[in-house]
C-alpha positions in Angstrom: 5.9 10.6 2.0 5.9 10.4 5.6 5.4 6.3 5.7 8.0 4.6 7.6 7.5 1.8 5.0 10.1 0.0 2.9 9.9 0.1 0.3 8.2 3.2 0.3 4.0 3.0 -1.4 3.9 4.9 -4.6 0.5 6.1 -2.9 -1.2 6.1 0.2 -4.7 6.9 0.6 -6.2 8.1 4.2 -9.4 8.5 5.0 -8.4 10.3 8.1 -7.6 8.6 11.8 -4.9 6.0 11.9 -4.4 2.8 10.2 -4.2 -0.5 12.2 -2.9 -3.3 11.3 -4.6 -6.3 12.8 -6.1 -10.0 12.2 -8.5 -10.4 9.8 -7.0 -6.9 7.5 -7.8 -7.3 3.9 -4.3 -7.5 1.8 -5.9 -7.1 -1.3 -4.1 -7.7 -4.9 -4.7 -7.5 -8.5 -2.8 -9.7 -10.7 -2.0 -13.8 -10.2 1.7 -12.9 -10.2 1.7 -11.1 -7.3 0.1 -13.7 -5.5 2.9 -15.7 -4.6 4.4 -12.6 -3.1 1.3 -11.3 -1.1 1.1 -14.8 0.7 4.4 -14.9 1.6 4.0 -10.9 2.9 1.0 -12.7 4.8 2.9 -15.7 6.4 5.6 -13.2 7.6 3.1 -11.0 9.5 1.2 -13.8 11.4 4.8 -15.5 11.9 6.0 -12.5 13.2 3.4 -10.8 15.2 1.0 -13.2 15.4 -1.9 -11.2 13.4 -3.6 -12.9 10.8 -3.9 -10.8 7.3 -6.2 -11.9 4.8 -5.3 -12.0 1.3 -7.8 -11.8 -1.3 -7.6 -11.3 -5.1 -9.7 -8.9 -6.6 -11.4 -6.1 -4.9 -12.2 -6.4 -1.1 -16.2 -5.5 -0.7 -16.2 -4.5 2.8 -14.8 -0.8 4.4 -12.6 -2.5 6.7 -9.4 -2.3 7.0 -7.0 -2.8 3.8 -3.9 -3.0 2.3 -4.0 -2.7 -1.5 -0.9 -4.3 -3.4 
Protein backbone atom coordinates (compact mmCIF):
# COMPACT_ATOMS: atom_id res chain seq x y z
CA UNK A 1 0.00 0.00 0.00
CA UNK A 2 1.14 3.38 -0.61
CA UNK A 3 -0.51 4.94 2.83
CA UNK A 4 1.94 6.61 4.87
CA UNK A 5 -0.25 5.29 7.85
CA UNK A 6 0.88 3.39 10.94
CA UNK A 7 -0.15 1.00 11.29
CA UNK A 8 -0.79 0.41 7.88
CA UNK A 9 -5.20 -0.15 6.85
CA UNK A 10 -5.73 -3.69 5.79
CA UNK A 11 -7.88 -1.69 3.01
CA UNK A 12 -8.35 1.48 1.72
CA UNK A 13 -11.06 2.43 -0.47
CA UNK A 14 -10.86 5.67 -2.91
CA UNK A 15 -13.28 7.06 -4.68
CA UNK A 16 -10.84 9.07 -6.66
CA UNK A 17 -9.36 12.75 -5.67
CA UNK A 18 -7.72 13.09 -2.35
CA UNK A 19 -8.78 12.50 1.15
CA UNK A 20 -8.97 15.37 3.73
CA UNK A 21 -8.92 15.22 6.88
CA UNK A 22 -10.82 17.98 8.64
CA UNK A 23 -13.48 18.96 11.53
CA UNK A 24 -16.54 17.50 11.44
CA UNK A 25 -14.89 13.89 9.42
CA UNK A 26 -16.95 10.90 10.33
CA UNK A 27 -14.65 8.24 12.31
CA UNK A 28 -16.99 5.68 11.97
CA UNK A 29 -16.75 2.08 14.11
CA UNK A 30 -18.50 -1.12 14.46
CA UNK A 31 -18.20 -2.76 17.67
CA UNK A 32 -18.49 -1.18 21.59
CA UNK A 33 -14.96 -2.32 22.20
CA UNK A 34 -13.39 -0.30 19.87
CA UNK A 35 -15.03 2.61 21.20
CA UNK A 36 -12.79 3.46 23.87
CA UNK A 37 -10.10 3.40 21.30
CA UNK A 38 -11.72 5.53 18.50
CA UNK A 39 -12.37 8.39 21.19
CA UNK A 40 -9.12 8.50 22.26
CA UNK A 41 -7.85 8.43 18.32
CA UNK A 42 -10.42 11.46 18.34
CA UNK A 43 -9.14 13.47 21.37
CA UNK A 44 -5.48 13.12 19.90
CA UNK A 45 -6.49 14.65 16.49
CA UNK A 46 -8.36 17.81 17.91
CA UNK A 47 -5.48 17.96 20.68
CA UNK A 48 -3.10 17.92 18.19
CA UNK A 49 -4.19 19.76 15.19
CA UNK A 50 -6.98 21.29 16.39
CA UNK A 51 -9.68 19.46 13.96
CA UNK A 52 -12.55 18.05 15.37
CA UNK A 53 -13.37 14.28 14.13
CA UNK A 54 -16.60 12.89 14.85
CA UNK A 55 -17.03 9.48 16.09
CA UNK A 56 -20.14 7.62 15.51
CA UNK A 57 -21.10 3.94 16.00
CA UNK A 58 -22.73 2.24 13.33
CA UNK A 59 -22.81 3.29 9.78
CA UNK A 60 -22.36 7.06 8.94
CA UNK A 61 -25.44 8.09 6.46
CA UNK A 62 -23.99 10.96 4.77
CA UNK A 63 -21.08 10.82 1.63
CA UNK A 64 -18.89 12.98 3.46
CA UNK A 65 -15.87 12.41 4.55
CA UNK A 66 -14.91 9.13 6.56
CA UNK A 67 -12.74 7.06 8.31
CA UNK A 68 -14.03 3.54 8.85
CA UNK A 69 -12.37 1.64 11.90
Amino acid sequence: MNDPVVPVPVRSDRAGGEFAFRSGTTVAYGGADVAPIVGRFCSEVARRTGLRPVPLAGNPASNGPVVSI
